[in-house]
C-alpha positions in Angstrom: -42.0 29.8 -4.3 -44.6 32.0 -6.1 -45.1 32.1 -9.3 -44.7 35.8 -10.5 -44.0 39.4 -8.2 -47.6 40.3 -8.2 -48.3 36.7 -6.7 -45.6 37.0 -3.7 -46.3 40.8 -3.3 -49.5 39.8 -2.4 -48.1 37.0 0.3 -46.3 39.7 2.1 -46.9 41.2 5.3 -49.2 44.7 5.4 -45.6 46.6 6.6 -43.6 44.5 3.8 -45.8 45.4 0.9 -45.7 48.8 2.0 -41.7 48.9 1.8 -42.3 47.9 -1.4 -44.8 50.0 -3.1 -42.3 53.1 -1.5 -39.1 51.4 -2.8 -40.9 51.0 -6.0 -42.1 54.6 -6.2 -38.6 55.7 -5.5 -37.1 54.2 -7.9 -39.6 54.6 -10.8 -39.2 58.3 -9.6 -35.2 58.1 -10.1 -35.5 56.4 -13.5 -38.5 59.0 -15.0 -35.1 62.2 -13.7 -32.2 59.9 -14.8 -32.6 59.1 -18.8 -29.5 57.0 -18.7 -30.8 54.4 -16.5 -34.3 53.9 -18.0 -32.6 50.9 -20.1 -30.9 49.1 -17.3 -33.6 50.0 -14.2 -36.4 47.0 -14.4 -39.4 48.7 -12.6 -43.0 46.5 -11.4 -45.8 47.5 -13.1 -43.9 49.7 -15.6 -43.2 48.6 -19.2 -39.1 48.8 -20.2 -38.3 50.7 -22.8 -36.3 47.6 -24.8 -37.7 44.4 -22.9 -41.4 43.8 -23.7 -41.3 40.6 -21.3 -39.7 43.4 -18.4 -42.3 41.8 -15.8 -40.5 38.2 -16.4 -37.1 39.3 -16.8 -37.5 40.9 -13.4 -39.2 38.1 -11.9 -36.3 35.7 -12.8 -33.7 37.9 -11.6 -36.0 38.4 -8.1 -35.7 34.8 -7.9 -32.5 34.0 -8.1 -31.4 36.7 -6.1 -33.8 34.6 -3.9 -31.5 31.4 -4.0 -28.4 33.2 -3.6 -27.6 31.2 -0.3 -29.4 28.1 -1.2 -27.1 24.7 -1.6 
């Protein structure tokens, strides 16, 4: 398992991280027109307007979304 998004962002196939810097962009995009999302929407690269640890918080949520269908 990696140890933080940047680190298994940079595992990921050339296709894969491209998914992922659009899906990024889209949403960032959404959150920067939707003001009442900003405090619920957890965006890489981009500081949270309440968590100061937002890249952690993310990463923890990543991974057990991860583990979902472990045992």
């Amino acid at each position: 398992m990696s140890e933080n998004l940047s680190h298994y962002r940079q595992a990921l196939l050339d296709e894969r991280r491209s998914t992922h810097a659009t899906l990024v962009g889209t949403i960032a995009e959404h959150v920067k027109n939707v003001s009442d999302v900003d405090e619920l929407a957890f965006v890489p690269g981009q500081q949270h307007p309440v968590c100061s640890d937002s890249e952690e918080v993310l990463w923890l949520a990543l991974e057990q979304l991860m583990f979902v269908d472990a045992p």
